[in-house]
N, C-alpha and C positions, 0 to 999 in steps of 0.2 A: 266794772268787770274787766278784770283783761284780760290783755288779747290771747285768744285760743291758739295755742300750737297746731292745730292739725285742722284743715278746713277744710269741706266737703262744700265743691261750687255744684248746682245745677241751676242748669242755665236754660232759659226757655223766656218767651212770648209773655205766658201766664194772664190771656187772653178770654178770658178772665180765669183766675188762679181756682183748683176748683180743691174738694175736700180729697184725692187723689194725689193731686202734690201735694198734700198738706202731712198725709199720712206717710208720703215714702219721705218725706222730708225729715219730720220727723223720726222714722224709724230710725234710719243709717243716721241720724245724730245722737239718737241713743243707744243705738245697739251696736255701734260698729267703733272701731277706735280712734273716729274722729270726736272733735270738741265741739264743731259745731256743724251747721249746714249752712251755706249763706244763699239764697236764689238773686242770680242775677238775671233782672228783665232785662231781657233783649229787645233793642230799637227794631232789629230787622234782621230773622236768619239769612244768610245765602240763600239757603235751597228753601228758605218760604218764599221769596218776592212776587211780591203781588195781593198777600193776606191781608183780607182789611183786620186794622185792629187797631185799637183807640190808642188814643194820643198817650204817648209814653210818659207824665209825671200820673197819668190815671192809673193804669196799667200799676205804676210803683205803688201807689197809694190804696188799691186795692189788694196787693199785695201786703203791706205794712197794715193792713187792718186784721186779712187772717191770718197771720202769725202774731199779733198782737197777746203778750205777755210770755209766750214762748223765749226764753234768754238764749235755747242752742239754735235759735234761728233771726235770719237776718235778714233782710231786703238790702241789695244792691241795685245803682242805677250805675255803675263805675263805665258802661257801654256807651250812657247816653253823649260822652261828649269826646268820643272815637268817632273816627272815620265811616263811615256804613258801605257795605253791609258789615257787620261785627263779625271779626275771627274770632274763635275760642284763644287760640295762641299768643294773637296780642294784647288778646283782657289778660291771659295768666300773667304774663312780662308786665302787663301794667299794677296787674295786684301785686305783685314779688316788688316790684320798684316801691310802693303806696305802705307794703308789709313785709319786709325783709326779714324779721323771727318768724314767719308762718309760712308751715309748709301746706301746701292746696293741694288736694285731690278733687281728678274731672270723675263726676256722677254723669251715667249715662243709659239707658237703655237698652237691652240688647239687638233692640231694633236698628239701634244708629252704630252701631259697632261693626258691622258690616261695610259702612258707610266711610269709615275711619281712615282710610286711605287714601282717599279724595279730600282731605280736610287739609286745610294749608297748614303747613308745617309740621305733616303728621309723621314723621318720622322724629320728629324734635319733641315732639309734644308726649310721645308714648318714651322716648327715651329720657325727658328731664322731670313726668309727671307720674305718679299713680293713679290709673284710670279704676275707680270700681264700677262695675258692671251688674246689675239687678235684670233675670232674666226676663223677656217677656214673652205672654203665651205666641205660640204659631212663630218664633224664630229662636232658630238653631246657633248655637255658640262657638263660630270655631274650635277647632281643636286640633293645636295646640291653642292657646290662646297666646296674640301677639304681650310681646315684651310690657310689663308694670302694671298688664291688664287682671284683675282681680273679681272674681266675683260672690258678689253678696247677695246672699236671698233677701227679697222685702216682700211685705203684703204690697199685691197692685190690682186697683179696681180697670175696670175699664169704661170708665169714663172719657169723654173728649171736651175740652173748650167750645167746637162747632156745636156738639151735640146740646148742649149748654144756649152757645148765642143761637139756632136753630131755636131751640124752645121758648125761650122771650119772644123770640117773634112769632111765635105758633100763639103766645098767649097760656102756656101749658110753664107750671108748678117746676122753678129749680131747686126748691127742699130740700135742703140734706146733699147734693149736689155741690153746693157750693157752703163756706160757713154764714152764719146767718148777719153776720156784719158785711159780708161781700152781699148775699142778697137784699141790704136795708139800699146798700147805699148805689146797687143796680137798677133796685126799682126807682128809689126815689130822684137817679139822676138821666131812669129814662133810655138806658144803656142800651142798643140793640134792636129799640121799637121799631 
């Protein structure tokens, strides 16, 4: 396949990746005029430190299982051997160095978009990048919306990862929560007991 012109990064934890990233992932790779979506697992947000969450080639590898046969979709580990905690700013400089024909667009929630100001290098970041923005319930969108910021509707469940690791250890049914190769390979390795 080559390489995609226009890449959509969402970047998260994916702790464990559940059928909600899998759908918005999905969607903005087909319906939006990107080529593809690529999920980069994060070693370690800033503003998460302190979450526990499994060791990061698991984390990729559970990742790589549900999107398995998907072509607009990818698993990135490009974080794991950066500095930590991981900036969004210099994974983008790092993928622009790695892939100089591709232009990257930041995926982001409307939750963390508020947030954008505080993010290192966010005045560089919203001026050298296209950020699309998928609303979410119970938060409001600026208006105006800051410079390159765009936004796309997508379907969004609301689902959580805790809500997810919470239930393994409750002993209670992740079904349809997660894809059923991410749940063969949670129960069988024990994930969260």
């Amino acid at each position: 396949m080559s390489q995609p012109r226009r890449v959509g990064l969402l970047f998260g934890s994916f702790n464990p990746i559940h059928v909600g990233h899998l759908i918005l992932a999905n969607h903005l790779a087909t319906r939006t005029d990107l080529d593809a979506v690529w999920l980069v697992v994060s070693p370690q947000s800033p503003f998460k430190v302190g979450e526990e969450l499994l060791p990061e080639p698991v984390r990729l590898h559970l990742v790589e299982l549900a999107i398995a046969g998907n072509e607009r979709l990818r698993a990135l580990d490009v974080e794991f051997t950066m500095p930590k905690p991981s900036y969004t700013i210099d994974t983008l400089d790092e993928l622009r160095r790695q892939y100089p024909a591709t232009e990257f667009v930041l995926l982001m929630g409307g939750d963390n978009l508020p947030g954008l100001p505080r993010w290192k290098s966010a005045a560089r970041l919203t001026s050298e990048f296209e950020v699309y923005v998928y609303p979410r319930p119970g938060y409001a969108l600026p208006d105006p919306l800051p410079t390159n910021v765009r936004v796309v509707e997508a379907p969004l469940l609301d689902i959580s990862a805790t809500f997810i690791r919470n239930s393994i250890r409750a002993g209670q049914s992740i079904r349809y929560l997660v894809s059923d190769a991410v749940e063969q390979e949670i129960r069988m390795q024990g994930y969260w007991k």
